[in-house]
LUMKEMI-480208 format. One record per residue (C-alpha): chain; x, y, z. Coordinates in nm, 3 decimals. Layout:
# residues N
A_X_Y_Z;
...
# end
This chain:
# residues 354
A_1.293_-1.297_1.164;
A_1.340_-0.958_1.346;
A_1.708_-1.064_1.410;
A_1.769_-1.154_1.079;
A_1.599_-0.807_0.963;
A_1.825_-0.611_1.187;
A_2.127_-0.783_1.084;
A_2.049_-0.702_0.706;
A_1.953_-0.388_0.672;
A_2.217_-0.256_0.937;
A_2.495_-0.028_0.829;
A_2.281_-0.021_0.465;
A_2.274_0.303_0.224;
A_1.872_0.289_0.136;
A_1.649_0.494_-0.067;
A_1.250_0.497_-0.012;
A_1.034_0.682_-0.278;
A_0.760_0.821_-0.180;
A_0.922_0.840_0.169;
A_0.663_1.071_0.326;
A_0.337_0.882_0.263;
A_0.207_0.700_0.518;
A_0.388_0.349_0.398;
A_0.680_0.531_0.353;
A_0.727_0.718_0.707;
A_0.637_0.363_0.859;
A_0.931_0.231_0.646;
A_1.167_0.504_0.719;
A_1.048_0.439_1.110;
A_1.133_0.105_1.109;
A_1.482_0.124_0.917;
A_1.612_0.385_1.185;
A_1.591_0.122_1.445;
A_1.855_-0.080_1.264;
A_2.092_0.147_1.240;
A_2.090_0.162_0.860;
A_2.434_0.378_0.724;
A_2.180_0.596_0.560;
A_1.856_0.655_0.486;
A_1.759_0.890_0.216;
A_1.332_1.000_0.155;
A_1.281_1.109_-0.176;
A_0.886_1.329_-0.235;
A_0.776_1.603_-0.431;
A_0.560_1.708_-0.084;
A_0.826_1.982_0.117;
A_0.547_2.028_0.382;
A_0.531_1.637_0.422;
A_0.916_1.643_0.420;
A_0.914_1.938_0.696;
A_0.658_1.775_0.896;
A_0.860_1.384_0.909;
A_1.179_1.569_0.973;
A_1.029_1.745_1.284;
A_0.888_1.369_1.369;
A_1.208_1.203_1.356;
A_1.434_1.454_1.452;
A_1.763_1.579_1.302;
A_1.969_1.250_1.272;
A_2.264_1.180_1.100;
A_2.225_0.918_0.881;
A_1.874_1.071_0.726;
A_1.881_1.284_0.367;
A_1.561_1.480_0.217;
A_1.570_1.479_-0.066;
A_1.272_1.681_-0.280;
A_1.177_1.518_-0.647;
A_1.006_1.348_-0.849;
A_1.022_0.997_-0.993;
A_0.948_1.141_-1.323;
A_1.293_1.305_-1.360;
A_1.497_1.072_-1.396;
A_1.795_1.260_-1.337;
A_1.733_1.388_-1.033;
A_1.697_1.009_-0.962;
A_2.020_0.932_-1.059;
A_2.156_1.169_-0.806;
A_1.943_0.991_-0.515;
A_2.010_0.686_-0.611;
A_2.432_0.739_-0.603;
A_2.549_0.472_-0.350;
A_2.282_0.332_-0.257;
A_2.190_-0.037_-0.231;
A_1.864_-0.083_-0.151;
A_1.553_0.093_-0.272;
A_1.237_0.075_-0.151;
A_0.973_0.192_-0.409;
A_0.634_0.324_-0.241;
A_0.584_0.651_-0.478;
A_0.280_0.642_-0.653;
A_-0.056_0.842_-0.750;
A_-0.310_0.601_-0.563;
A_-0.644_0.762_-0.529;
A_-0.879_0.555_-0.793;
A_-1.110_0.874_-0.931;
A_-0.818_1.116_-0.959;
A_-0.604_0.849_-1.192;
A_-0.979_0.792_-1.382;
A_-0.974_1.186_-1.418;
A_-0.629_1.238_-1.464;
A_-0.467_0.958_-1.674;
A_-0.219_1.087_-1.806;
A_-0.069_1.205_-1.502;
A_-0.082_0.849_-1.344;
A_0.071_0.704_-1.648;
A_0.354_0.947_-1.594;
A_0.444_0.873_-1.222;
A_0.291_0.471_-1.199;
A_0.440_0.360_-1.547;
A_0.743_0.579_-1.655;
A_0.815_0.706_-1.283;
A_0.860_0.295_-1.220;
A_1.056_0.266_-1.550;
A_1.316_0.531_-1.471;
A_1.353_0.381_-1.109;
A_1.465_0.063_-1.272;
A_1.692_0.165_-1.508;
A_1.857_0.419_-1.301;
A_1.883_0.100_-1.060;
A_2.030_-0.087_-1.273;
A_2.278_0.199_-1.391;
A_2.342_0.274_-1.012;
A_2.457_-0.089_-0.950;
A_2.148_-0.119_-0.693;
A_2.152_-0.447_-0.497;
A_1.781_-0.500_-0.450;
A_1.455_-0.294_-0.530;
A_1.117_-0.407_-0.372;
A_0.838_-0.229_-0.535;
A_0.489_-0.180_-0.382;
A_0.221_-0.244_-0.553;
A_-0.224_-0.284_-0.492;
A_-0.442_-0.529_-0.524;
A_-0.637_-0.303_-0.782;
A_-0.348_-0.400_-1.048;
A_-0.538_-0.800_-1.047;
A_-0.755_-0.785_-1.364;
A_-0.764_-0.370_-1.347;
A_-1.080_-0.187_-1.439;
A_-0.991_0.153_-1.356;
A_-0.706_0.364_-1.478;
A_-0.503_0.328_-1.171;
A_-0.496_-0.006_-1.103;
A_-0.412_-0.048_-1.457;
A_-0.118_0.153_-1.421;
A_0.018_-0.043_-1.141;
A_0.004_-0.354_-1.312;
A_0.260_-0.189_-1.556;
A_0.474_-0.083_-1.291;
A_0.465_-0.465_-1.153;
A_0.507_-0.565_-1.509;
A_0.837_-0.386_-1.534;
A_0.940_-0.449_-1.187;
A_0.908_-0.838_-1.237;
A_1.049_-0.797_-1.602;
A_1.349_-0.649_-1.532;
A_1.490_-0.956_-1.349;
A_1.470_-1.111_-1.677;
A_1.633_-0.825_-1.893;
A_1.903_-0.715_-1.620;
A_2.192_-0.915_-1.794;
A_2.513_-0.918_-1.600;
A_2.338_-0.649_-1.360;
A_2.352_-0.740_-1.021;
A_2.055_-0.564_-0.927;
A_1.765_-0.761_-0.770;
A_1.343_-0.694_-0.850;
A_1.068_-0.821_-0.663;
A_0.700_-0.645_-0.527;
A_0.459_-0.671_-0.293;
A_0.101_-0.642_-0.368;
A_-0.152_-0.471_-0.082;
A_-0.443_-0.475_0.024;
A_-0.653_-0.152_0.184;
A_-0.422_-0.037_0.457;
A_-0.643_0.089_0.735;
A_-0.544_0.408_0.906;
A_-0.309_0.494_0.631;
A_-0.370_0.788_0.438;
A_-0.656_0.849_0.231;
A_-0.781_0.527_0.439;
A_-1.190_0.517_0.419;
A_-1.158_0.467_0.816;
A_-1.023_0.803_0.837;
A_-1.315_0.952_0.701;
A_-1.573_0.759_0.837;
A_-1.423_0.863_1.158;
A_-1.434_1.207_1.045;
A_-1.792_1.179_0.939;
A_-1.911_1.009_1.273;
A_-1.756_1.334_1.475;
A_-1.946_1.591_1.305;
A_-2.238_1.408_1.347;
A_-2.288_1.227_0.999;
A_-2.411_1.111_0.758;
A_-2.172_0.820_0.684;
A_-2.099_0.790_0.363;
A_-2.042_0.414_0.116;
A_-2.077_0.372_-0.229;
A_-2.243_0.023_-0.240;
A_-2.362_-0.226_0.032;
A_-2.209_-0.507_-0.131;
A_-1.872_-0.342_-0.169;
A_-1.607_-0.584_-0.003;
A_-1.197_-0.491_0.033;
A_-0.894_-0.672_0.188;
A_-0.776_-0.486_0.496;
A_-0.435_-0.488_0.639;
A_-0.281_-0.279_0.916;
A_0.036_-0.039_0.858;
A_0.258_-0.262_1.027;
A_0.144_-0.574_0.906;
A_0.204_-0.422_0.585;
A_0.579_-0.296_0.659;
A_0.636_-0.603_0.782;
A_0.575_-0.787_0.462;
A_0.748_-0.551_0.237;
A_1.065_-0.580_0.451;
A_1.057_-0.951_0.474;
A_1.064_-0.917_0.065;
A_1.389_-0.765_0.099;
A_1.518_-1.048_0.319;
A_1.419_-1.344_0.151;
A_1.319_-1.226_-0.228;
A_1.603_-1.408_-0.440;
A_1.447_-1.215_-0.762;
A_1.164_-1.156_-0.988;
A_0.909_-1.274_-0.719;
A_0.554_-1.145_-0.621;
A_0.469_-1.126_-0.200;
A_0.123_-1.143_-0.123;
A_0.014_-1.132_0.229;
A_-0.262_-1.330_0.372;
A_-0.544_-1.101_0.507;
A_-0.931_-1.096_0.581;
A_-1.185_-0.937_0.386;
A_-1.471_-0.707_0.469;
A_-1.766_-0.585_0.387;
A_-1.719_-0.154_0.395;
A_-2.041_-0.082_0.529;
A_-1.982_-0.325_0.853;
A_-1.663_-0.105_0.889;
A_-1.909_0.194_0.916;
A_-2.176_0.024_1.158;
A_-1.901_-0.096_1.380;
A_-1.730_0.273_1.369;
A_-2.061_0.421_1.423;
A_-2.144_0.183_1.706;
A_-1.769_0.189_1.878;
A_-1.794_0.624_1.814;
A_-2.139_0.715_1.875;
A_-2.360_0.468_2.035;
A_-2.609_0.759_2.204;
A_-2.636_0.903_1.860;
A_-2.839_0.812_1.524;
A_-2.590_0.837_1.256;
A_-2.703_0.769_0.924;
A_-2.544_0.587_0.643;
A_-2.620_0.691_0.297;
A_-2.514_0.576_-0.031;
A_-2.397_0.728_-0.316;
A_-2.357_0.502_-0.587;
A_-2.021_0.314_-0.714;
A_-1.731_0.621_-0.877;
A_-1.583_0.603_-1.170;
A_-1.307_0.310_-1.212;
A_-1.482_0.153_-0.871;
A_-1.492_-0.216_-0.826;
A_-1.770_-0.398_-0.599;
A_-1.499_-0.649_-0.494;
A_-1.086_-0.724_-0.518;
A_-0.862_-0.968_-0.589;
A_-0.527_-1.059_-0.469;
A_-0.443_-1.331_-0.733;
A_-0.563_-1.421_-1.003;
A_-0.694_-1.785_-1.138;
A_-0.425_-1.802_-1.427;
A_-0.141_-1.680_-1.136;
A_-0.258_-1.929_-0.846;
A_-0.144_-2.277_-0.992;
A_0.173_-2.212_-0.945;
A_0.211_-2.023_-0.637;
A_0.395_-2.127_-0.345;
A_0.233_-2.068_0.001;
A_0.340_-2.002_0.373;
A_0.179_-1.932_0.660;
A_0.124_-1.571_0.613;
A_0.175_-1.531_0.239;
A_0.172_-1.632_-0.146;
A_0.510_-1.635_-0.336;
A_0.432_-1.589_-0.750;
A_0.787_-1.625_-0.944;
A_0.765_-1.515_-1.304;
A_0.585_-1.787_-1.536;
A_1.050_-1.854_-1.671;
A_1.217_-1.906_-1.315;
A_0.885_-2.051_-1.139;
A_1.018_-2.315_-0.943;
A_0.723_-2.420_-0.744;
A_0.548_-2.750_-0.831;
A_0.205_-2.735_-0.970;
A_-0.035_-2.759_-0.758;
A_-0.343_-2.806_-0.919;
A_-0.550_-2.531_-0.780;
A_-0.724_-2.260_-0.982;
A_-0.869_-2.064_-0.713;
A_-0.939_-1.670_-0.741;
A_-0.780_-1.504_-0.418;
A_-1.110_-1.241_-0.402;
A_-1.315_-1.078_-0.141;
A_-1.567_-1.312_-0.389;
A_-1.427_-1.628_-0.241;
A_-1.242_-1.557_0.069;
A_-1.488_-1.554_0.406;
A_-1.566_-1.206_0.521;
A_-1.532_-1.100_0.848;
A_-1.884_-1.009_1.084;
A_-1.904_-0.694_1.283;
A_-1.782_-0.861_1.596;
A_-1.497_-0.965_1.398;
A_-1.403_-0.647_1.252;
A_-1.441_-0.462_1.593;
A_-1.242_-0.759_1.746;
A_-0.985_-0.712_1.460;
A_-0.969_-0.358_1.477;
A_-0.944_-0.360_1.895;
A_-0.674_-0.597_1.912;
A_-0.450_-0.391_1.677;
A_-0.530_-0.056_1.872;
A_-0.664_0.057_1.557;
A_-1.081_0.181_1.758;
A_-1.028_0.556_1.854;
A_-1.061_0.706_2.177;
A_-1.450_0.808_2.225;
A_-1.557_1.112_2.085;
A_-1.907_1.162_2.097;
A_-2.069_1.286_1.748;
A_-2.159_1.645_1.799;
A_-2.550_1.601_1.798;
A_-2.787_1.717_1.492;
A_-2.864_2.108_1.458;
A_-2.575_2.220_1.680;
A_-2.333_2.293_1.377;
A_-2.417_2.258_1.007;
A_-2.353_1.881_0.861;
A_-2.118_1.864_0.593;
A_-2.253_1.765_0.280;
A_-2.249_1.390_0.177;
A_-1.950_1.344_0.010;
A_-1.831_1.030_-0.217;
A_-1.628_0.776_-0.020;
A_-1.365_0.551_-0.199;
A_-1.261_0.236_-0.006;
A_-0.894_0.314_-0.091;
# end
C-alpha cells in the first residue's frame, strides 16, 4: 500500500485546508515524502503557519497560503491547478460550536459548500473530506454541522454532472495527542499536581492515533472511486481509565485526584461510528467500513443492523489502554506531579473528550 501511495500522490499539485492543525501538519508531513509537485496549506492561523514553516523548512514545492474557507474567492485562487484537495478545516471544539452556532454553520456547512463548488469549477480530480464521529445521530451543534458538510461532500458525486471531480470522507474518531486532545490536558493536569478533571464516569469515546488516522484518510484518496464513506476500525474507551492509567504511568508517588464536573452543553455519554439504518449495507475490510451513497451502493445486503457505538463495541481495560498507548509511543516521559502546597493548583476546569 505504501508503494502504491507514493506512486500516486508523487509529482501531484495538492491543497490541504486547515493545513496547520494537527491532522493537517501530519498530512502535509507525510505528502513531502512523496515528492508531491506541490503542496499548498491553506489557515486563517499566521502564527500556526510561521511555526509549520520553521518545522518543515523552506522547500520548494510548499505554498502558505492565509484564508479562510468562508471566502470563497480566495478559494478559488488556492485551488488554481490543483488536483487533489484534502479538506481538514473545521471549527471542532463541541461547547464553542454550542455557544457559537452561527459561526460553525459558517465554516462546517458553507465553508464545505464553497470547497465543493470551487472544486468542481477548478476541475479538481479528487476531494477527501474529514469528518467526526459526532456527525452519527448529532446532538450538539457541531456534530450537526458536520453531518452537513458530509451531506454535501457525499452529494456532490451525485450532482457533479460531466465534472470530473471525485467526493468521498472519512469519519474519525478522538485522535489522541492531537490538538485539543483530552490526553493533552490530563497530562497537563497530572504535572501541576491535579485535580484531574472528566465530565462523567460512564463517558466512553473511540480513540485513534495521528497516524493511524493519516493513514486512513490517504488510503481514501487511493482507492475511493466516489461518493463513499471510510470508517476505520478502532477500540473504545472508557475516559476516566484514560485518566487512572495517565495518573498511574505520570505520578505513581503522588495522590492525584479525579473530580467530576458534570456532562457540557452538546456532550454525549457515548459515540457512534455508524449508524443502524447505514450498517446493512456496508462493505467491510480488515481495518475499515466502506458506506456508498444509498444510489451507487453496490455492496450486497448483508443482513446486519448493528449500531457501530462505544454502546456495543468492547471497551478496552486499563492494562489495555496503557498497553495501547505504550506500543504507539504515545505514554510521556516521567514527570513527577509537582506535590500539593508547593505552587497554587489550577482551578478545576471542564474537560471535553474531543
Amino acid at each position: 500500500m505504501d508503494k502504491g501511495l507514493r506512486e500516486y500522490f508523487h509529482g501531484r499539485r495538492i491543497l490541504v485546508t486547515g493545513g496547520t492543525g494537527s491532522i493537517g501538519r501530519e498530512i502535509v508531513n507525510q505528502l513531502l515524502e512523496w515528492s508531491p509537485d506541490v503542496v499548498r496549506i491553506l489557515s486563517r492561523n499566521e502564527n500556526n503557519q510561521f511555526n509549520m514553516s520553521e518545522q518543515i523548512g523552506h522547500l520548494p514545492n510548499v505554498r502558505f497560503l492565509i484564508g479562510d474557507v468562508r471566502d470563497k474567492e480566495r478559494l478559488r485562487r488556492a485551488c488554481e491547478g490543483i488536483e487533489i484537495i484534502f479538506h481538514t478545516a473545521a471549527l471542532k471544539h463541541v461547547p464553542f460550536c454550542e455557544y457559537n452556532p452561527f459561526e460553525a454553520v459558517k465554516t462546517n456547512v458553507v465553508g464545505t459548500q464553497n470547497l465543493v463548488e470551487v472544486a468542481l469549477e477548478s476541475g479538481v480530480e479528487k476531494v477527501v473530506a474529514i469528518n467526526t464521529d459526532k456527525s452519527v445521530s448529532p446532538i450538539n451543534t457541531m456534530g450537526a454541522t458536520k453531518l452537513l458538510a458530509e451531506k454535501l461532500v457525499i452529494a456532490a458525486q451525485e450532482y457533479k454532472g460531466t465534472h470530473k471531480s471525485s467526493f468521498c470522507s472519512v469519519r474519525f474518531g478522538n485522535v489522541i495527542g492531537s490538538d485539543g486532545s483530552v490526553m493533552n490536558t490530563f497530562i497537563r493536569q497530572i504535572h501541576s499536581g491535579g485535580p484531574v478533571t472528566v465530565t462523567d464516569p460512564t463517558m466512553c469515546r473511540f480513540i485513534m492515533t495521528i497516524p493511524e488516522a493519516i493513514e486512513l484518510v490517504l488510503k481514501a484518496a487511493l482507492i475511493s472511486k466516489g461518493g463513499e464513506v471510510f470508517i476505520l476500525k478502532m477500540p473504545a474507551l472508557r475516559v476516566v481509565d484514560l485518566a487512572q492509567v495517565l495518573i498511574d504511568e505520570l505520578s505513581p508517588r503522588e495522590k492525584i485526584e479525579i473530580i467530576y464536573t458534570g456532562e457540557r452543553p452538546g456532550e454525549k455519554l457515548h459515540e457512534e461510528l455508524m449508524t443502524r439504518e447505514e450498517s446493512p449495507m456496508a462493505s467491510e475490510s480488515e481495518s475499515m467500513y466502506i458506506l456508498r451513497p444509498l444510489t451507487r451502493r453496490k455492496a450486497p445486503y448483508n443482513g446486519s443492523r448493528k449500531i457501530y457505538s462505544t454502546e456495543t463495541t468492547p471497551l478496552m481495560s486499563k492494562d489495555e489502554i496503557h498497553q495501547f498507548l505504550k506500543e504507539r509511543n504515545l505514554l510521556p516521559v516521567f514527570k513527577p506531579a509537582i506535590a500539593p502546597g508547593k505552587v497554587k493548583k489550577e482551578q478545576p476546569e471542564l474537560t471535553v473528550f474531543h
